[in-house]
C-alpha positions in Angstrom: -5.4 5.2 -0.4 -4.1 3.4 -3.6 -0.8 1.9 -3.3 2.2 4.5 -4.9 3.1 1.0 -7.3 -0.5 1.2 -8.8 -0.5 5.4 -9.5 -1.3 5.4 -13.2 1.0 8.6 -13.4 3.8 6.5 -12.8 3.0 4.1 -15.7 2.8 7.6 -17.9 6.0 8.7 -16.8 7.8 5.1 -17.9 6.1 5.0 -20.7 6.8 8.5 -21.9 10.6 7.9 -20.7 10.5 4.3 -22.3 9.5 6.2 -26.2 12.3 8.6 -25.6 14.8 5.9 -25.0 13.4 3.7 -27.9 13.7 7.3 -30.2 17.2 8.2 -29.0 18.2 4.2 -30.1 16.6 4.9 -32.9 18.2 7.6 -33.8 21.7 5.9 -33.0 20.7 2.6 -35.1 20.4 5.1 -38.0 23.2 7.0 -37.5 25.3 3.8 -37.1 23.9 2.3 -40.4 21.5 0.1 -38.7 19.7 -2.6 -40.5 16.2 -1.4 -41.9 15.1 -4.2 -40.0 16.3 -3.3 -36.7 15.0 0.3 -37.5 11.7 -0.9 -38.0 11.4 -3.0 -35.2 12.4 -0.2 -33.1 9.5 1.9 -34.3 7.3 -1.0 -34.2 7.9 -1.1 -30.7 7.5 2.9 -30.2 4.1 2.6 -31.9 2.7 -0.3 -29.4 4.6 1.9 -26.6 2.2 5.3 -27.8 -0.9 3.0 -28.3 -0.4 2.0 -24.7 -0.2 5.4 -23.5 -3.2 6.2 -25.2 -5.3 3.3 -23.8 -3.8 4.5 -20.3 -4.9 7.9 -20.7 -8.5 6.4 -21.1 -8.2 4.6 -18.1 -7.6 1.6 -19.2 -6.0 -0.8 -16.4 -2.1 0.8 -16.7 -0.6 -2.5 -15.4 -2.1 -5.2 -17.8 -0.8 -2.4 -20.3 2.6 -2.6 -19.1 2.8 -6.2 -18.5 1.1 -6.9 -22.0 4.1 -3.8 -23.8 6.5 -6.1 -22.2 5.6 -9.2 -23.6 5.4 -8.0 -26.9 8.6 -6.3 -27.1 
């Protein structure tokens, strides 16, 4: 059986939970009068965070994904 660490649903979860946290700073940072810049890096990193997701849904290996999201962010 695969180890519970490697389930691909797992990774899905995060990253689904992951894009609501980086919306809800978002949404904070704009609120707040956040820097355009900050507000754009913040949906930089929601974008990379949904292409991931994507490429996970198409089986693509969901921990390289989640160790190359973290090491762009």
């Amino acid at each position: 059986t695969k180890d519970k660490k490697e389930d691909p649903r797992l990774f899905a979860e995060f990253f689904d939970i992951f894009i609501l946290a980086l919306r809800y700073t978002m949404l904070n940072e704009a609120e707040s009068g956040g820097s355009p810049e900050k507000l754009r890096r913040t949906i930089d990193v929601i974008a990379q965070t949904q292409q991931a997701l994507r490429l996970q849904k198409n089986n693509v290996n969901a921990r390289l994904l989640f160790e190359n999201l973290m090491l762009q962010t």
